[in-house]
N, C-alpha and C positions, 0 to 999 in steps of 0.2 A: 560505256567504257568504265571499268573500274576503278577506284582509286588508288595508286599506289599506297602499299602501308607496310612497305618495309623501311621507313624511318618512326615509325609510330612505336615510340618507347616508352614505356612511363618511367620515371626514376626515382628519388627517393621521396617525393612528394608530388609525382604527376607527371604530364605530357608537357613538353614546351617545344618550341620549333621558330625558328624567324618568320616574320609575317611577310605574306607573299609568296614564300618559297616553300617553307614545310608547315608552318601553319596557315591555311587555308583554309574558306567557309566550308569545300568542298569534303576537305579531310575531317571538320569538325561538324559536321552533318551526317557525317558515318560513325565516328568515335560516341558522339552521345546519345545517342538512340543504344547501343549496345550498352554503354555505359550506364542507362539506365534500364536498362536490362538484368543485367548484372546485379545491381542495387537491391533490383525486386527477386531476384531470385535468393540474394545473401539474409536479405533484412525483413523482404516481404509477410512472410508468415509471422514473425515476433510483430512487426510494425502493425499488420493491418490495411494499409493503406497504398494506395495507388499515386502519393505526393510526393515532386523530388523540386526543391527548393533550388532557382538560378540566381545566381550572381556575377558580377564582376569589378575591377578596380579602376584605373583611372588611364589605361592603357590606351594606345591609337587605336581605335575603334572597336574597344571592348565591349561598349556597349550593343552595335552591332550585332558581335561574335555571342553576345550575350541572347539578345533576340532570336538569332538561329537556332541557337541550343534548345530556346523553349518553342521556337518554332515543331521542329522536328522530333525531339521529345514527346511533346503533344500528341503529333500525328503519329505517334507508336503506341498511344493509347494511356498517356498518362497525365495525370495534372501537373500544373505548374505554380508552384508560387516566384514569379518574376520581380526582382527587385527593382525600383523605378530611381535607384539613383547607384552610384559605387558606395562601397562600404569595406572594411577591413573582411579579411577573409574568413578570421575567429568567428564576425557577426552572422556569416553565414552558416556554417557552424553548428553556431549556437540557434541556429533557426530551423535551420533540421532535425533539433532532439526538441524544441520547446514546438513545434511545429508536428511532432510527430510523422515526419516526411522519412522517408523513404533512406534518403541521401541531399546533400547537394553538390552539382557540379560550377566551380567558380572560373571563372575566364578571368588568369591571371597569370603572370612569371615571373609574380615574387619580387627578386630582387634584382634581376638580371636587367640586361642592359635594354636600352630601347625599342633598339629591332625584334625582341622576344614576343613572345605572345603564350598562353600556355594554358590548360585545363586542371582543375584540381579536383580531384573527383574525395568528395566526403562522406562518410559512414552515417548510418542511423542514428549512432549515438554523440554524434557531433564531434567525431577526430577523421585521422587521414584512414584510409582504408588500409587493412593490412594488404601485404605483397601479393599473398594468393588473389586478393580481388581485383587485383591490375595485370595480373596472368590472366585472369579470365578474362576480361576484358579485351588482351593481349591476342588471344587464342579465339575472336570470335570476330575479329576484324576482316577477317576473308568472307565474310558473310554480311547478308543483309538483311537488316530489320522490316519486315515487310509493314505498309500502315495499317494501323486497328480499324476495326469495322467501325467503330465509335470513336474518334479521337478526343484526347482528354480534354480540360479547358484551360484556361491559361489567364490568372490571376494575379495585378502588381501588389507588390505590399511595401513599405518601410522598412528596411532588415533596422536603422539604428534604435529606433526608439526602445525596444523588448533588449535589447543587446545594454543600451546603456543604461537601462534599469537594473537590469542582472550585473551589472557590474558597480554601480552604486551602492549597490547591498551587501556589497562582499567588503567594503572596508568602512573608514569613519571618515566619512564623504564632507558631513560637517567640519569637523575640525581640520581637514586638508582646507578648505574652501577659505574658513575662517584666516588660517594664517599667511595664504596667499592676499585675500582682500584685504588685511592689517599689514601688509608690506612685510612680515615675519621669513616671508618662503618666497622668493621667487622664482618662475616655474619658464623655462625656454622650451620650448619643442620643436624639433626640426620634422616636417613629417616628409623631407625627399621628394616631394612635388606628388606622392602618392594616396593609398586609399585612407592614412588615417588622418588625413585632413578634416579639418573642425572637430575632431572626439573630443579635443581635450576641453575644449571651449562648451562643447555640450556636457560634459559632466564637471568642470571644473570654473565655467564663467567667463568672459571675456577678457581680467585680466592675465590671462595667460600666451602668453610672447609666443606666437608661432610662426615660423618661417620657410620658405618654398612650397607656400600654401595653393601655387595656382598650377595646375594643369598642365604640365611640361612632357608631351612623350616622349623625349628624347634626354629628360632627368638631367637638363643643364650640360650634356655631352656626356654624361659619365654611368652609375650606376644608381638603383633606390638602396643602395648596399649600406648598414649601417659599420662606414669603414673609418676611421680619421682623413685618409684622403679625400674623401666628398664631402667634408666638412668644414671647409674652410672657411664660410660665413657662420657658422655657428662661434668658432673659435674666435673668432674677431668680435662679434654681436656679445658673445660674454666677456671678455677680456676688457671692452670699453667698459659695460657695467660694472665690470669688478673694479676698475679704477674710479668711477665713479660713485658708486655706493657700496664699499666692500666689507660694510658690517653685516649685510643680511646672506640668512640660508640662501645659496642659489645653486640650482641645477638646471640641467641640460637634457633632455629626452632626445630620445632619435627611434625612429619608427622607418621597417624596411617599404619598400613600394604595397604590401599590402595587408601590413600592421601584423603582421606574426612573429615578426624578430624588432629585439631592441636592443640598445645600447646606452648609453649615460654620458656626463661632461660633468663633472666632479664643480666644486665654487672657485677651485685654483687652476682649469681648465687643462685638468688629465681627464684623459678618454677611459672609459670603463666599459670594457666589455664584457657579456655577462659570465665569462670565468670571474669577475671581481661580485657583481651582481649577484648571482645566483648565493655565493654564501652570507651576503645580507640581507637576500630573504628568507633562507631557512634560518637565519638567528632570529630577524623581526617574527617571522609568521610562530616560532617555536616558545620566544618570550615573551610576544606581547597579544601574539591570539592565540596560543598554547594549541596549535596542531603539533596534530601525530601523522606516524604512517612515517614510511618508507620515504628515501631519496635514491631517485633514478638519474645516474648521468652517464651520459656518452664514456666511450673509451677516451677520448679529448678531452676531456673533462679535468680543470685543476683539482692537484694532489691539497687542496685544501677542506672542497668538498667534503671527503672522507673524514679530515682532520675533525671540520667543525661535525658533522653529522656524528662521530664518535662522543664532540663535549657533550651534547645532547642527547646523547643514549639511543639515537637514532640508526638502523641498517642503511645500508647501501645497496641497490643493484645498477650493473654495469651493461652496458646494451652498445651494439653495434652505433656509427653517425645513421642519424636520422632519425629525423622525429616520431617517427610512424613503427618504431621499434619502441621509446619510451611510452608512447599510449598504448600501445597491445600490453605494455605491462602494467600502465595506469587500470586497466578494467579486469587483472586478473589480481592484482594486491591494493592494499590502504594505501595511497600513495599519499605524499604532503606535498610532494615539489616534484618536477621531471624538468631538466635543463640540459641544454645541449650548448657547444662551445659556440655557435654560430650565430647565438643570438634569440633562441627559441627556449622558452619557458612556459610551463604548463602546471596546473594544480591540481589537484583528486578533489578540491570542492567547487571545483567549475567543472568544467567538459576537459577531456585526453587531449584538448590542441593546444598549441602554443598561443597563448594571449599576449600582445607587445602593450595593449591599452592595458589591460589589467593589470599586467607586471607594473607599468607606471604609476598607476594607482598605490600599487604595493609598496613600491619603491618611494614614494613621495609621502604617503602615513606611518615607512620608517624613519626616512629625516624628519618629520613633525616630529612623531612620537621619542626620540630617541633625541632630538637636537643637537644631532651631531651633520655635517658634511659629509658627501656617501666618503669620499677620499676620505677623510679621518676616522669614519664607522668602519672602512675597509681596514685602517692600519689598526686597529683596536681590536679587530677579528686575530689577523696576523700576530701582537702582543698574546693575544689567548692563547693562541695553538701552539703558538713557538712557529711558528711554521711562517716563511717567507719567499715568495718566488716572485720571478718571473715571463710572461707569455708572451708569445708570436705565432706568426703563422704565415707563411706564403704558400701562392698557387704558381708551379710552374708549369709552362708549356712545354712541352714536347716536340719532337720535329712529326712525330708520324706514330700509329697503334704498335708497329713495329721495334721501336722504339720504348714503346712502354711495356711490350711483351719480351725483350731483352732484360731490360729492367725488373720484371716482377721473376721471372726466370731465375736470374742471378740472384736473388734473395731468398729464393727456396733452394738453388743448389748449393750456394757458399755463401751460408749466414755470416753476419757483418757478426764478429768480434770487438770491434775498438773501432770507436766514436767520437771521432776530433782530441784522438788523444788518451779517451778514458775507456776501459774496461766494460763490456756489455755484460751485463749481469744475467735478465732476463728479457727476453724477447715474448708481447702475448701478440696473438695473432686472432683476436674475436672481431677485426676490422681491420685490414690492413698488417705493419708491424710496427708494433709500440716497443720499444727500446729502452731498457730501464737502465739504467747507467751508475759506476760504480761512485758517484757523489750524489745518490738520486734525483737525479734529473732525469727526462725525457726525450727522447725522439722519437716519433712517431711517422713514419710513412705509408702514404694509401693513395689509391691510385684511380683516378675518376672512370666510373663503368663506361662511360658514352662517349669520351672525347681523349686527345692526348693530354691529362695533365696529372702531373703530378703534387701530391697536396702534402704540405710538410709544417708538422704541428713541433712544438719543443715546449717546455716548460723546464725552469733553472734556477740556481737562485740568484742571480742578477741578469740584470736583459744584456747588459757584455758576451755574457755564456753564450744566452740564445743566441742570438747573433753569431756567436762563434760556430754554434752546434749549426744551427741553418746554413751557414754558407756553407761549412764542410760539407755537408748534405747534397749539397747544389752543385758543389763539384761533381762530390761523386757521381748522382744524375748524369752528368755533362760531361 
C-alpha cells in the first residue's frame, strides 16, 4: 500500500509533521531516498560524489528517524556519513561542503514544539536548498526509489570536532577565553534542552554557565523557541548574578532547539532579539574585522539595519522571511552578514546558513573587544544613527483557511488606508503587506502558507506604539 503524501510539504526550511501522525518512519523512508535523489541530480555533477551526510538533534527519537534515513538512503545506492551523536544543524552543514557530500538531510523541527519532528534537507554547498529543490522533491513523492544493485555503505563520524574548529578560527578565540577565565565577561547560555548543548563549553571552557543542558523532548512543556516567554530561569539565574556581582561584563546567549537561531539577555536582563543583534554585528565585524560585502535582510528586518549599513558605506538587499531566500543571495553577491527577524544570522565567510554558535562567538568578541554591554553597544548604535525604535511581534491563530482566505482577499480588494489612526503611506508587498506609516513606523502582515495563522510584525518609535499598532491589527483580524 502506498503512503499517503498529501501532507508532505516542505516550507521555508523543510518538512515537519507531529510524530506519530504525519511524521512517520514509514513517510520518512519514502521522503529520503527521493530526497537524496534530488541532491545527486542538482549537485551531482559539480560534487563528484555519491555522499549525503545524516544528522540529527535531540528530538524523541531522532536518533532513530536518523538511522532510517541512512538506512534507506544506503539501499538506494549511496554513501552515508551518519553522525553518532546530535549536533547543531549549521554542524551538519558545514559537513556537507568540508565533506564534499552531496547534501545533507537533518532529522530536526527546529524550534517548534515537542510533538514535531521534521527533515531538513541541505545543499552541496552547505545552506538550505533553494524552493525549486523541495518542488522536486515534492513532485516525485508519488514515486518509488527502486534499491541499487550495489547499496552504498554507511559510515559514523563526529560532525562537532571539524564544526568547532571552523568556528574557532573565525574570531579571537583567545582573548574571548582569556576574559571569561579572569572573571572580566561572564558568559550564561540557555541552550533550550536542545542540539547546541555543550558547544559552548567546547570552544569556550567549562566556565561558562549553561543551562537546560539535559534532554527534555517535551522542552519543559513549552517550545526550543528563543522567545522571552521560555526564559524565565535565565531571567532569574542572571538577575541574582547581577545583584550579586554587578560590576562584571555579563551576558546571556539563547540557542533555538537546533542551534540556527539566537537570541541575547543584555547585563541589565533586556531580551535582545536579533533585530537588536544583527546591527552590532555589522558594526563589530565592519570596525573591528574590517568586512565588506553586502547586508541582506528580510522584509521584517529593523529600519536600523539600513541606517547603520548606510554609516558604513555598505548596500543593502532585501528578500522575502526565510532563510533560504538570503543564502540564494549569499552565493550570487559578496555578502558580510544575511539576518533574518527570527533569529537566524549567517555570513559570506562561513557557509549560506544561519549559525546561532557562531553568531555567539561574534557577539561575545564584540563585548570583549568593544567593552561595552550588548544593551549599551545597542543604545550607542541608536545615538549614531539618530534612529530609535521599537519591535514586536505576535502569531495569531485563525479559526479555519477560510478565514485566512477572507482575510488575504480583503487586502487585495480594499487596501488598508489608515493604521490605528495614521495615514498609510506605502504599502510593499515582496512578502506578505508591509505598511509604511505616516510617522515611519511599520506594519507588516503575512500570512502562514500551511496553517491558520496570521503573523504580525510592527516596528515604531516606542513599544507603547507597537502595542498600539498590534492590537489595532488584531482587531481588525478579529
Amino acid at each position: 500500500m502506498r503512503v499517503a503524501t498529501n501532507s508532505i510539504k516542505f516550507g521555508t526550511d523543510g518538512w515537519r509533521g507531529v510524530i506519530a501522525d504525519e511524521f512517520t518512519f514509514e513517510r520518512v523512508a519514502l521522503v529520503a531516498p527521493i530526497a537524496a535523489k534530488v541532491l545527486f541530480d542538482t549537485y551531482g555533477e559539480k560534487v563528484g560524489s555519491r555522499k549525503i551526510v545524516v544528522g540529527h538533534d535531540r528530538r524523541f527519537m531522532a536518533e532513530d528517524f536518523a538511522r532510517k534515513v541512512a538506512e534507506v538512503v544506503s539501499a538506494s545506492g549511496f554513501d552515508v556519513l551518519l553522525t553518532d551523536t546530535y549536533a547543531p544543524t549549521p554542524a551538519f552543514s558545514w559537513a556537507a561542503k568540508q565533506q564534499n557530500a552531496l547534501g545533507a538531510l537533518v532529522i530536526t523541527a527546529s524550534h517548534n514544539p515537542g510533538k514535531y519532528l521534521g527533515l531538513k534537507v541541505k545543499s552541496a554547498f552547505g545552506g538550505s536548498v533553494p524552493p525549486e529543490v523541495t518542488k522536486q522533491i515534492e513532485a516525485l513523492l508519488t514515486q518509488e526509489i527502486p534499491p541499487a544493485s550495489t547499496p552504498g555503505k554507511i559510515e559514523q563520524f563526529n560532525p562537532w570536532q571539524s564544526y568547532c574548529k571552523a568556528l574557532e578560527g573565525k574570531v579571537n578565540i583567545t582573548k574571548i577565553r582569556d576574559a571569561i577565565s579572569s572573571g572580566k565577561l561572564t558568559v550564561f547560555g540557555d541552550v533550550m534542552h536542545g542540539a547546541a548543548a555543550g558547544g559552548l563549553a567546547m570552544l569556550l571552557g567549562n566556565e561558562v554557565k549553561e543551562m537546560n543542558s539535559n534532554r527534555d523532548p517535551l522542552f519543559g512543556g513549552g517550545a526550543p523557541e528563543p522567545l522571552p516567554k521560555y526564559l524565565s530561569k535565565l531571567f532569574e539565574v542572571m538577575g541574582h548574578h547581577r545583584e550579586t556581582t554587578p560590576s562584571s561584563l555579563t551576558v546571556g546567549l539563547v540557542f533555538d532547539g537546533d542551534s540556527d537561531r539566537i537570541a541575547a539577555v543584555d547585563g541589565f536582563g533586556n531580551f535582545l532579539s536579533s533585530q537588536v543583534l544583527v546591527p552590532i554585528l555589522i558594526d563589530h565585524l565592519t570596525l573591528r574585522r574590517s568586512f565588506k560585502g553586502e547586508i541582506v535582510k528580510t522584509v521584517s528586518g529593523s529600519d536600523l539595519i539600513p541606517r547603520l549599513a548606510a554609516l558604513h558605506n555598505l548596500s543593502v538587499f532585501e528578500t522575502p522571511v526565510g532563510y533560504k531566500y538570503i543564502a540564494d543571495r549569499m552565493l550570487e553577491a559578496e555578502v558580510l552578514l544575511g539576518g533574518e527577524e527570527s533569529g537566524g544570522i549567517g555570513y559570506g565567510s562561513h557557509i549560506p546558513e544561519r549559525d546561532a554558535l557562531l553568531s555567539a562567538l561574534y557577539v561575545l568578541e564584540a563585548i570583549v573587544e568593544s567593552g561595552l554591554d550588548l544593551g549599551d553597544y545597542y543604545r550607542h548604535l541608536q545615538e549614531q544613527t539618530r534612529f530609535t525604535s521599537a519591535y514586536d511581534r505576535i502569531d495569531l491563530p485563525l479559526s479555519s483557511m477560510e478565514v485566512r482566505s477572507r482575510l488575504l482577499e480583503q487586502l487585495q480588494t480594499q487596501p488598508l488606508t489608515e493604521i490605528a489612526g495614521k495615514s498609510v503611506i506605502d504599502c510593499q508587498t515582496i512578502d506578505g503587506y508591509k505598511f509604511r506609516l505616516a510617522d515611519n513606523s511599520w506594519l507588516m502582515i503575512r500570512f502562514s502558507g500551511t496553517e491558520p495563522v496570521l503573523r504580525l510584525y510592527c516596528e515604531a518609535p516606542t513599544l507603547e506604539q507597537v502595542h498600539q499598532t498590534l492590537a489595532w491589527a488584531k482587531d481588525w483580524a478579529e
